[in-house]
N, C-alpha and C positions, 0 to 999 in steps of 0.2 A: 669077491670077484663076481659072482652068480648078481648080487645087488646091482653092481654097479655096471653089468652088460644091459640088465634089464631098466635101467634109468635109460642108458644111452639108446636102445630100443625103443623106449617110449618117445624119446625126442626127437628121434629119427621120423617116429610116425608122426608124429605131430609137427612136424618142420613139413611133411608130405601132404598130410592134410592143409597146412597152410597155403601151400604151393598151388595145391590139388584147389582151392579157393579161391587163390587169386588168379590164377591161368579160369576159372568159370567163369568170377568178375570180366575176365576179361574179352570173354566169346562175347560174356552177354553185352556189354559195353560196343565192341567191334561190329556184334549183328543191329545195335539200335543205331549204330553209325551206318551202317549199309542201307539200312532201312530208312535214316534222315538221309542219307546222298541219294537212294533211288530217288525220290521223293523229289529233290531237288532237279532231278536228270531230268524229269516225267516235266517238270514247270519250264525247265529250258526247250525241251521237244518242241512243247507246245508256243512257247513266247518264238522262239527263233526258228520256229518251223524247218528244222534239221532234224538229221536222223539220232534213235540213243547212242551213238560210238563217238559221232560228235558232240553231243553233247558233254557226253565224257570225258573227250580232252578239252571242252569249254570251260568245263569245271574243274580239272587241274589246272591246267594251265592260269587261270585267274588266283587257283590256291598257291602255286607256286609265286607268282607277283606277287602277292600281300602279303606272302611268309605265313598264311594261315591253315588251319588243317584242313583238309573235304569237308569235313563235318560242319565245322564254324561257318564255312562258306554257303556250305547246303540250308543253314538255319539260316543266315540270313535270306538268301532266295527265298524259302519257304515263308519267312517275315512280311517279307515286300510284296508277295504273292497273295497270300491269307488273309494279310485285313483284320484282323481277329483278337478278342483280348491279350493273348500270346506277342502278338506280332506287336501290338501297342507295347506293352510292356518291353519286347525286348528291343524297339527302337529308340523309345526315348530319352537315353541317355547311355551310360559308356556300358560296356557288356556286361559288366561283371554286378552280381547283385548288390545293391547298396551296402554298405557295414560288412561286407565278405574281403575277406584278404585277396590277394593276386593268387590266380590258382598255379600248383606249380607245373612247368611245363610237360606239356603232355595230358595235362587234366583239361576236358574240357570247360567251357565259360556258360555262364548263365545262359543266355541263348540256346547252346547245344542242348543243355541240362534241360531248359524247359521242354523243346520241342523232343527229345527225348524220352520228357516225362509224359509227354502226351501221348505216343506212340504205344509207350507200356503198357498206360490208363486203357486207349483205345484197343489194347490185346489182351488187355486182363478179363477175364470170366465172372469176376464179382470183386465185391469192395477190398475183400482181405489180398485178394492179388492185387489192387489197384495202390495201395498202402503199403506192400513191399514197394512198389516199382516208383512211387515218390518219392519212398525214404532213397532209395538206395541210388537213384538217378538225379536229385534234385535236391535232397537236403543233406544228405551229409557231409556235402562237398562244405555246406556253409557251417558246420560241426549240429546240426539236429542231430538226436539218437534214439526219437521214437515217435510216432505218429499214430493217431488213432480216426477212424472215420466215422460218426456216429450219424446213425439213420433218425430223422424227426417223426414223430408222429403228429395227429392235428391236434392232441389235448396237449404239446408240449414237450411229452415225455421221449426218450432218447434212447436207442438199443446202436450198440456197440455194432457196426457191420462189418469192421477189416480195422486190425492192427498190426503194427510193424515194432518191435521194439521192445514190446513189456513180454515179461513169461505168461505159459499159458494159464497157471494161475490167477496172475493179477487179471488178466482179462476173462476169468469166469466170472470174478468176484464183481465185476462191470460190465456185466450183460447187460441188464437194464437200468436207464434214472428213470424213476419216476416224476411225474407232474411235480413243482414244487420245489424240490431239491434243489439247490445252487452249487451250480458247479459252475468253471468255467465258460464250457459246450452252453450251456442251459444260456448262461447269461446273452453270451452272441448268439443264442436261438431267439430271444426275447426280444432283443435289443436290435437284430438284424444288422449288425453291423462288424468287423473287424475287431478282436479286443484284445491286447496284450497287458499280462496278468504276471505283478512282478512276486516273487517268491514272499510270505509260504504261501499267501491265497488261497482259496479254497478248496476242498478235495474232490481229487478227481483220480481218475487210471494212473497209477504209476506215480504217486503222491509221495511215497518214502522212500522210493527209490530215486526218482527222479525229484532233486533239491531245485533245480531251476526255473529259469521264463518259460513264458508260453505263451504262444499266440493260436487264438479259436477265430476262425471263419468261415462264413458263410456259404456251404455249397447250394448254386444256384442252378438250373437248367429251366432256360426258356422265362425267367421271371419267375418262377416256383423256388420255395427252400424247401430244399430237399434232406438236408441234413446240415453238419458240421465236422469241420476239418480240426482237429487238434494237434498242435505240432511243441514237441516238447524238449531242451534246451538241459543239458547236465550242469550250464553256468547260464552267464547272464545272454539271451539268444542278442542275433545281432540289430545296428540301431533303428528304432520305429522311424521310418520315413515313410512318404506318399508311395515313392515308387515299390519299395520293398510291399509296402503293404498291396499292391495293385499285385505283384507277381504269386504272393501268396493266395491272394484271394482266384488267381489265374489257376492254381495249385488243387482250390478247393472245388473251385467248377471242376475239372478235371476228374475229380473223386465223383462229381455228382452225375457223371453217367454211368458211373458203376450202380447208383442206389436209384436209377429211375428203371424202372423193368416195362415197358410199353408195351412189349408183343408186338408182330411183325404189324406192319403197316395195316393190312386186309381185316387185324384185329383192332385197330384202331378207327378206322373208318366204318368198321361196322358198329364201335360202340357211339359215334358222333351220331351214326344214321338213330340207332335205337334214342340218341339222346333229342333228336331234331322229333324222332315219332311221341316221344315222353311232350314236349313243348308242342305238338299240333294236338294233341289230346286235351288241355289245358282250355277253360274257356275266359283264361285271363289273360295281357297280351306275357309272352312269353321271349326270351333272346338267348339261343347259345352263341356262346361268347370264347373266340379264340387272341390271345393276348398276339398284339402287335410291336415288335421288339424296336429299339432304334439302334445304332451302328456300335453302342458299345454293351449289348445285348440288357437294356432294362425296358420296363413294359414302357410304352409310351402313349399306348390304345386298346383299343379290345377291338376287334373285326368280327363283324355280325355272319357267323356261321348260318344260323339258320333264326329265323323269325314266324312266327306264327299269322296266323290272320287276323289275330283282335289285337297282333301290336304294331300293325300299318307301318313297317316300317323295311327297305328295303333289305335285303339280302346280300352280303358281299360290301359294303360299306362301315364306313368308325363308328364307333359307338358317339366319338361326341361330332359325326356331321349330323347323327340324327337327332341327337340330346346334348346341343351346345351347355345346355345350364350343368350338366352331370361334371360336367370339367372340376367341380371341386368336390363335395361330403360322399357321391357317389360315385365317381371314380376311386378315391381313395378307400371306401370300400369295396370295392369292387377287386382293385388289386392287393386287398390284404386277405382275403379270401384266394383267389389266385396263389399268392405266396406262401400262405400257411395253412390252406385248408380248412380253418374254419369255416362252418355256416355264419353266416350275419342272418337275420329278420328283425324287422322292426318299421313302427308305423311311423307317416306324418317325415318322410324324407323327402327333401328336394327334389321334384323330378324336371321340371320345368320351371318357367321366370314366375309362373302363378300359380300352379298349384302343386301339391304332396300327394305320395303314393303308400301305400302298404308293401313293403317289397322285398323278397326273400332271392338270397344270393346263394349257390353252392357251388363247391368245384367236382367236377366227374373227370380225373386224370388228369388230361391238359386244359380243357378249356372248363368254363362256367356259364352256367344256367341261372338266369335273372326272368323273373317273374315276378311283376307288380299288379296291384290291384287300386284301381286309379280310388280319388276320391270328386264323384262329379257333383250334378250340380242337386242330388237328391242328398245330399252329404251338406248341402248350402240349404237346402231347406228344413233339414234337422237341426241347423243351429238357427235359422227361424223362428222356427216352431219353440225350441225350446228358450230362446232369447225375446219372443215374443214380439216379435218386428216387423213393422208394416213397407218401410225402407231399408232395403239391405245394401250393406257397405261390406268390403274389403280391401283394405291396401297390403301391396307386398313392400313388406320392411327392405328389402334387400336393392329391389331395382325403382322402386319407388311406385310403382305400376298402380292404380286405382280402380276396382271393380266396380262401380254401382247399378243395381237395379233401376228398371224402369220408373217405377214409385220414385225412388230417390229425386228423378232431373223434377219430377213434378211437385214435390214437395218442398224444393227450393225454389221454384220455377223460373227454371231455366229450360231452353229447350235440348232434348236428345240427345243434340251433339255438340254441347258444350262441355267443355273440360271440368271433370268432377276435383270438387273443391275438398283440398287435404284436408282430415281431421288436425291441422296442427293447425291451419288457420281458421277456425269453427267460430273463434272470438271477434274476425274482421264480420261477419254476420250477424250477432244479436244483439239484442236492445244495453246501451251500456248499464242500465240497471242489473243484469243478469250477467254482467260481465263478468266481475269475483266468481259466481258461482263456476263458471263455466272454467275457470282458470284453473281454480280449485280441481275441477273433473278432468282437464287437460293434464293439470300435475299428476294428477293421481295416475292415467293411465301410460302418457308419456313417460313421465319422469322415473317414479315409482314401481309403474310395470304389471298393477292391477287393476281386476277388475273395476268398472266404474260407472255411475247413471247420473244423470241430474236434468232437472227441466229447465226452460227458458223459451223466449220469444225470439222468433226467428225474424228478418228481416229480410221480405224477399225484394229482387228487383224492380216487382211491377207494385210495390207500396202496400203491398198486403201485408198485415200480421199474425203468424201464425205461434200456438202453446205447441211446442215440440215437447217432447222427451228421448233424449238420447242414453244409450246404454253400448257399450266398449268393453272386448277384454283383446289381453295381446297372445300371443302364439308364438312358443318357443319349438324350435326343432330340439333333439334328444340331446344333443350336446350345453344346452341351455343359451344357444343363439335366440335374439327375437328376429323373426322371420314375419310375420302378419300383426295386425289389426282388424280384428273384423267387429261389428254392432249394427245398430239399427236406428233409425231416428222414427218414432212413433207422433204421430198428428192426435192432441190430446184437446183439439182445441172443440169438435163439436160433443165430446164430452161434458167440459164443465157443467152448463146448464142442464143435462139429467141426474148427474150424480146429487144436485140438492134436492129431488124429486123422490131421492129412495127411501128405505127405512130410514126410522128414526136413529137407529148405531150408526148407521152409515152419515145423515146427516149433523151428527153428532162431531164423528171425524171429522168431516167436511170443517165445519165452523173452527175445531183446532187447530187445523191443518191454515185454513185463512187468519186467525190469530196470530198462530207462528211467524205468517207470513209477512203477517202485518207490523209484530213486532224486528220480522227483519230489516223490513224496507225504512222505516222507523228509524234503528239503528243505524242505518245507509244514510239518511236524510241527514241526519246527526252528524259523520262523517264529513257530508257533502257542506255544512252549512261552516263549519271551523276551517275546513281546507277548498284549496282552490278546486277545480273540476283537474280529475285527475288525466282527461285527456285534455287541459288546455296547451296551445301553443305558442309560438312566439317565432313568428318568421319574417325579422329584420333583421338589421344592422348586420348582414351577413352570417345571422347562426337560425337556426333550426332547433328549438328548444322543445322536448317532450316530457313529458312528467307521469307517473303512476304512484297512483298508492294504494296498498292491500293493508286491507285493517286486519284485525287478529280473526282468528276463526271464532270465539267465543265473542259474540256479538257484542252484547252486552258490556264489556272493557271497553269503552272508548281511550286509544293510546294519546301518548306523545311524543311520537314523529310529526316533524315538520318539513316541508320545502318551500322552496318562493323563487323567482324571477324576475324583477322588476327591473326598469330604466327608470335609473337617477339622474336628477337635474345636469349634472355633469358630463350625461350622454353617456357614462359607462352601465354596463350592465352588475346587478346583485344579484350572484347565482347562492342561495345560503342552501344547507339541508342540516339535522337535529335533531336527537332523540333526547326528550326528558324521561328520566328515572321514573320509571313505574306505570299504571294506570289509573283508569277511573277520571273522575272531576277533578282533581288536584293536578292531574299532567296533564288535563287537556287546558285547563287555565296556564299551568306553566308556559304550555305549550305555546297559546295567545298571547301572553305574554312577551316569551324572548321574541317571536319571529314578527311582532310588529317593532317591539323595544328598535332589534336590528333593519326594520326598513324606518324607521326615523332617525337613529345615527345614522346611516350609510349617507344621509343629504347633506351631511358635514362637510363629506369628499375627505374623510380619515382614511387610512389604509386598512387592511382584516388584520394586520396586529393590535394595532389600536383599536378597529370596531372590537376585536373578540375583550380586550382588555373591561371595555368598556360595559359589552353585556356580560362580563365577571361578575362586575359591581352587580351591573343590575340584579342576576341573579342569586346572590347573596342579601342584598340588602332590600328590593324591591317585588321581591317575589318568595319569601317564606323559604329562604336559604334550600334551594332546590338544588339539583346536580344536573347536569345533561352535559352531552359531546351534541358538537359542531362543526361545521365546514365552513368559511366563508370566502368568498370568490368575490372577487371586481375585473369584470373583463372590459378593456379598452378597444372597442369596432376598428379604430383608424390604426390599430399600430399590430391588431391580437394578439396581443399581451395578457397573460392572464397572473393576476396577482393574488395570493389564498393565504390563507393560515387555517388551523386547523384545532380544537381542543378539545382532546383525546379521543378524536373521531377518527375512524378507517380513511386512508388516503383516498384522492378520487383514482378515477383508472385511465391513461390515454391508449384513445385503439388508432394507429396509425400504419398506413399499410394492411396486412396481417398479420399483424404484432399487434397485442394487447400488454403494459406495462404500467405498475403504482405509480403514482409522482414520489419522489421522494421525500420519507419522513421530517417532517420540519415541527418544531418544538411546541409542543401546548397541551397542559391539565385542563383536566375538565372545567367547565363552567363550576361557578358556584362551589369549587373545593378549598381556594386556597384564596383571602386575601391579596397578597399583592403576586398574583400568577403572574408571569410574562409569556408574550406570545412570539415567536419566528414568523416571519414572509416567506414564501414562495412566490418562485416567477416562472410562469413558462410562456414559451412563443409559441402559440397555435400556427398551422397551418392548416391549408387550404383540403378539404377531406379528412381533416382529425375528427375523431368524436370522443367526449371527454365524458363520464360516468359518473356522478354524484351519488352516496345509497346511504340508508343505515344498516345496521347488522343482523336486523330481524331479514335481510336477503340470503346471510348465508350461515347461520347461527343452528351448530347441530348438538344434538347431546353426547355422540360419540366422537367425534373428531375436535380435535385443537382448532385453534381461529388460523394456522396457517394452512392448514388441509383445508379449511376450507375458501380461504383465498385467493389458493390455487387453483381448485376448482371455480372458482367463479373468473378468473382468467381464463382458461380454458373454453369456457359455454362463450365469455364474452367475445373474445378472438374467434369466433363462427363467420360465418357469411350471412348478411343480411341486406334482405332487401331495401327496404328502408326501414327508418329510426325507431318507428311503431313497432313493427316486427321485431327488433333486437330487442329493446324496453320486454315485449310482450314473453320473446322466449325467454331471456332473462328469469322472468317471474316464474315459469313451466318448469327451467329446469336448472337451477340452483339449489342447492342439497341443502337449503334449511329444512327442520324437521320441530322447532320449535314455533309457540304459539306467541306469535310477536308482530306488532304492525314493522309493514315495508313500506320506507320513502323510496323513488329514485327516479335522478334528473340522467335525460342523455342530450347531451350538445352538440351539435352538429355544425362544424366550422363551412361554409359555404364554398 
């Protein structure tokens, strides 16, 4: 008997305690409803300019119409009234939280619940009370059963500031993560973004207790992270949508004016003032910097608090009306310092369309402190000095902009205010003997990306020729963008005649240095005497014919690449190109061989299956059973029709519009392989603005990439814009990813 009074005893209290619980639940519940209906009383006062009693029966009375509670009624007024991520959230679609059941009647709706949960947020004393008043107003309606609020530091790391839901145990054992650790929190601190984390995932508070989902978000205030919200699920939480995630991340701001501690106003303005006196003390220009938010509270600017005197810049204006170019590398650092507290410093950043600064960012509270240390133009004479330059250049890679010194317009002679001529076009100026070279130093710094020198003759306007020497290196900003070109062009020309005048070592060089020279140009003659003039043309019958050829870099190799363009009796045009197998004297005879062999068939008027058939034989039987690939072309002026074969040569390429595309593969082994070969036709119809690409493979022949990689690439560079046919031909050769040691044919045709 004594047992069994004392069970019923206990359950009595504990039915009392329950009671005693839910009747608290229930104050607290009815006083956040009084609190959301004043609230909503206070917005009608004022919209309908009536007294509080009427407002009062404004607001029944509309509750009683729609069957809805004060409360429901009051959140929306408060909605429509606010503006605010809350008011977003709880209008743009049906009230009740995505993936949440219908609440049962008498519970209030996502609406009530958020603006509820704000109410609490904004009455709570610190995080731990701001983390009851979530859980208990906002999330357990949708079944959450614990929350955790954790405060960010700027190395990363994460201390626990208010939880709801775990014993006090488990949240001793998680007072702090350190730097590193992956948790949850940690990852959406990293990631700055919303992240739901499906079971077991990685440990965190409440890890063996709590088996289920979890969703971590980002607490924001003012564009700052300030911490992270962790909301944690005993099953599966409910389903990831846009809108769900907008109301939660609504959930984690809310947490984040518990963890921003400002001090009254008086203490904030005096710390802007001590931070405006830090930036006038400064004798570099200096900007505190206050984030400027847009409608759905993210930074969208920075507003110039306070500016100094060496940064000439107004006061009370956007950071990019003063510093349009900052709109990209330094804005975004700018506001990732702002949001995470880190410091940024680092040199040679964008500051402007022309030049880079030295520039250190930090955050003090709410706003940031930007101090740059320009680089001028005694910064342009240390790369002078050490580049050894008489003409100084730099272009910006980005907006294309051209700096040059005064020297420079004279050393090209042109006058003052004439538009200084890009280093990409440096080759429409020298003598075409030093063309190769100069192509050569073009690749190298363009293409390649390093540094680079070479000499040549310049060819000015008023018929003077000058011995230049040019030297180039390119300028990457920190993220490994190229940003500039900067070099010098050096006038070597009243040198020559002293330098034979000095010691004997010196004149010694001298005489090698013109040997080498003389062997190169030698080599070049040689070139020049086998093949046509590589910038010959041909501008009738409605085409536009240009040609180039680059011998190998080792001089000495004379190859067997060929081209040609002639009119046959017929009136059609013979566009051929051709590589024989190997170097030396045996492929440059080959070479002589097939490309006359092929302009004395072509007067047949055969078709290029038959000419190719034909120089088979020859190659086999008349020329020491050699190999080579070929191309051959018959273009008809009255119809532009273009008729080809091809044996086992890269197709040509048509650039039409801006679209660059192969012709397609049509059948043919190499020359000189096989006895009784057979060749395919091709036909294409030119039109009016096509240009058609003839090459062999020392254009895009690499030792790392397959021949389709590199194909592709050379589609690419050729589908460019170009001014005229020269130009295309020229960059072609600058920037096509061959990297091996091989002569380059190539015809560009230009339909009229």
């Amino acid at each position: 008997m004594g047992s069994s009074a004392e069970e019923t005893g206990l359950a009595k209290l504990a039915a009392t305690v329950e009671r005693l619980r839910a009747e608290l639940h229930e104050v607290r519940r009815a006083a956040d409803d009084r609190a959301l209906v004043e609230l909503a009383k206070g917005i009608l006062v004022e919209r309908l300019r009536c007294a509080p009693a009427q407002a009062a029966d404004q607001l029944a009375t509309l509750a009683a119409r729609t069957g809805r509670s004060p409360a429901e009624l009051a959140a929306d007024v408060v909605n429509r009234a606010a503006g605010d991520p809350i008011a977003d959230v709880s209008l743009t679609g049906a009230d009740e939280l995505d993936g949440a059941p219908e609440p049962p009647a008498g519970q209030a709706g996502a609406a009530v619940r958020l603006r509820t949960a704000e109410s609490a947020a904004l009455g709570a004393t610190d995080a731990q009370a701001a983390a009851h008043a979530v859980l208990e107003t906002a999330l357990l309606p949708i079944g959450a059963t614990a929350v955790a609020v954790w405060a960010a530091g700027p190395d990363s790391s994460l201390t626990l500031a208010g939880q709801a839901g775990f014993s006090a145990e488990e949240a001793g054992l998680w007072r702090q993560v350190p730097p590193g650790l992956i948790t949850p929190a940690t990852s959406t601190l990293v990631e700055r973004r919303t992240l739901w984390h499906t079971t077991p995932g990685p440990a965190s508070i409440g890890r063996h207790q709590l088996t289920g989902g979890r969703v971590t978000a980002v607490a924001r205030l003012g564009g700052r992270v300030l911490g992270v919200l962790e909301i944690c699920w005993p099953d599966d939480p409910p389903q990831a949508t846009p809108r769900m995630e907008r109301q939660i991340e609504a959930l984690a701001d809310l947490c984040a004016l518990t963890l921003n501690s400002p001090g009254p106003t008086v203490r904030a303005g005096a710390e802007l003032a001590e931070l405006a006196a830090l930036a006038d003390s400064l004798s570099d220009p200096a900007l505190v910097l206050l984030p400027q938010l847009d409608p759905q509270g993210h930074v969208a600017d920075f507003r110039v608090h306070h500016a100094n005197e060496p940064s000439a810049v107004r006061a009370g204006g956007l950071l990019l009306e003063a510093y349009p170019f900052a709109a990209g590398e330094l804005l975004a650092r700018i506001e990732h310092v702002h949001a995470t507290g880190e410091p940024f410093r680092a040199a040679d950043v964008p500051f402007t369309a022309t030049s880079t600064a030295e520039v250190s960012i930090t955050r003090h509270g709410a706003s940031v402190l930007l101090v740059r240390r320009d680089h001028d133009q005694a910064r342009l004479l240390e790369h002078a000095q050490r580049l050894g330059r008489i003409g100084g250049f730099e272009e910006n890679a980005l907006t294309g902009e051209i700096m040059w010194n005064a020297q420079m317009f004279s050393l090209y002679g042109l006058p003052p205010d004439a538009r200084p001529v890009p280093l990409e076009r440096l080759r429409d100026h020298v003598h075409r003997d030093d063309e190769v070279a100069v192509g050569l130093f073009l690749r190298t710094v363009l293409h390649h990306r390093r540094p680079a020198a070479t000499a040549f003759r310049l060819e000015r306007p008023d018929g003077v020729a000058r011995h230049l020497r040019v030297v180039a290196e390119p300028v990457f900003a920190p993220d490994g963008r190229l940003t500039a070109l900067r070099g010098a062009y050096q006038d070597v020309s009243p040198q020559h005649w002293t330098e034979v005048a000095l010691a004997v070592t010196r004149d010694r060089l001298a005489r090698t240095e013109r040997q080498s020279a003389a062997r190169n140009r030698l080599a070049l003659q040689l070139q020049h005497a086998i093949m046509p003039p590589s910038h010959g043309r041909m501008d009738s019958f409605g085409l536009r014919i240009a040609v180039r050829y680059r011998p190998a870099q080792k001089e000495d190799l004379v190859g067997g690449d060929w081209y040609d363009a002639v009119v046959l009796p017929s009136g059609c045009i013979l566009l051929s190109v051709g590589d024989v197998a190997g170097h030396g004297v045996e492929a440059a005879t080959g070479m002589v061989v097939l490309r006359n062999a092929l302009r004395g068939l072509a007067t047949t008027g055969a078709g290029p299956a038959r000419l190719l058939s034909w120089l088979n034989l020859v190659a086999r039987h008349l020329a020491d059973r050699m190999t080579a690939t070929a191309i051959c072309g018959l273009y008809d002026p009255a119809t532009r029709v273009l008729r080809w074969g091809r044996a086992g040569h890269l197709p040509p390429i048509l650039l039409r519009g801006s679209r660059g595309t192969e012709l397609p593969m049509v059948k043919g082994p190499l020359l000189g392989a096989f006895a009784d070969a057979a060749y395919e036709e091709g036909r294409l119809q030119l039109e009016a603005d096509d240009t058609l690409l003839l090459y062999t493979d020392g254009l895009i022949e690499r030792r790392d990439h397959n021949l389709r990689h590199a194909q592709d690439r050379l589609l690419a560079v050729a589908s460019r814009t170009a001014t005229t046919l020269d130009h295309r031909l020229d960059d072609l050769l600058t920037h096509c990813n061959s990297d091996t040691d091989d002569d380059t044919c190539l015809i560009g045709v230009h339909v009229h």
